[in-house]
C-alpha positions as CSV (number, residue, x, y, z in Angstrom):
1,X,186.5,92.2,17.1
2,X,182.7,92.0,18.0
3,X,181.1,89.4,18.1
4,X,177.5,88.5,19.0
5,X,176.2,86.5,21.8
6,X,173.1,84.2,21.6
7,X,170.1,84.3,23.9
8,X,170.2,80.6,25.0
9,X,172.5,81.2,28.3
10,X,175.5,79.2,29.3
11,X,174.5,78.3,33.1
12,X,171.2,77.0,32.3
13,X,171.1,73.0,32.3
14,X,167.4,72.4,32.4
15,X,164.6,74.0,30.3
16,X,162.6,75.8,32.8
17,X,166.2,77.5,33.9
18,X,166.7,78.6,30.0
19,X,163.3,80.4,29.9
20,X,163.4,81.7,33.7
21,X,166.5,83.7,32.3
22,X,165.3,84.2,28.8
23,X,161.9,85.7,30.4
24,X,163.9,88.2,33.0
25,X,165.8,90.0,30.5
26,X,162.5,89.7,27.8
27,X,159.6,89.6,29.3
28,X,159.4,93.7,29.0
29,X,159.8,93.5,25.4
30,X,157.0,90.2,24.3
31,X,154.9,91.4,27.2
32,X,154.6,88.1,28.5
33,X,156.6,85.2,29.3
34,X,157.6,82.8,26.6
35,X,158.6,78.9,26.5
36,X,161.4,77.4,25.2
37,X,160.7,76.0,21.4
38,X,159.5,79.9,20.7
39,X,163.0,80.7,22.4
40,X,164.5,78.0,20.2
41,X,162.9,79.3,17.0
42,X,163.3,83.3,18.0
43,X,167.0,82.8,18.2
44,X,167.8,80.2,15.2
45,X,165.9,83.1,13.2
46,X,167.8,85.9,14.7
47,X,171.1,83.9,14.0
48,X,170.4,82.6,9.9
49,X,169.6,86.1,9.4
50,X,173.0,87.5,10.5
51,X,174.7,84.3,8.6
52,X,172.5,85.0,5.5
53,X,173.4,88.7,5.4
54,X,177.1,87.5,5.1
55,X,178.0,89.2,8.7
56,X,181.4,88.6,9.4
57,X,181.8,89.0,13.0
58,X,181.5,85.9,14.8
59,X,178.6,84.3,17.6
60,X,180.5,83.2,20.1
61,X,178.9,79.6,22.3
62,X,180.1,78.7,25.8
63,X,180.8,75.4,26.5
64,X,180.2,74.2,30.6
């Protein structure tokens, strides 16, 4: 079954640590780094668009 991950990482407890990881794997792709409320938004609207499009595999969330 696949299922799709989200871009807000599991071992991150503190904001800077969520964009420090966010910005290695992304940084390539926005050109520059980005802060945490555009991560925030960038992935709530990446997500409602696979739930409005009635995808059927499932995001999967880790729990630490």
């Amino acid at each position: 079954m696949n299922r799709f991950a989200t871009n807000i990482y599991y071992d991150c407890s503190l904001p800077a640590e969520a964009e420090s990881e966010y910005n290695h794997f992304y940084n390539s792709y926005w050109g520059k780094n980005q802060k945490l409320d555009f991560i925030m938004k960038e992935e709530a609207s990446r997500v409602l668009s696979d739930l409005l499009t009635y995808r059927h595999d499932p995001h999967m969330f880790h729990q630490v």
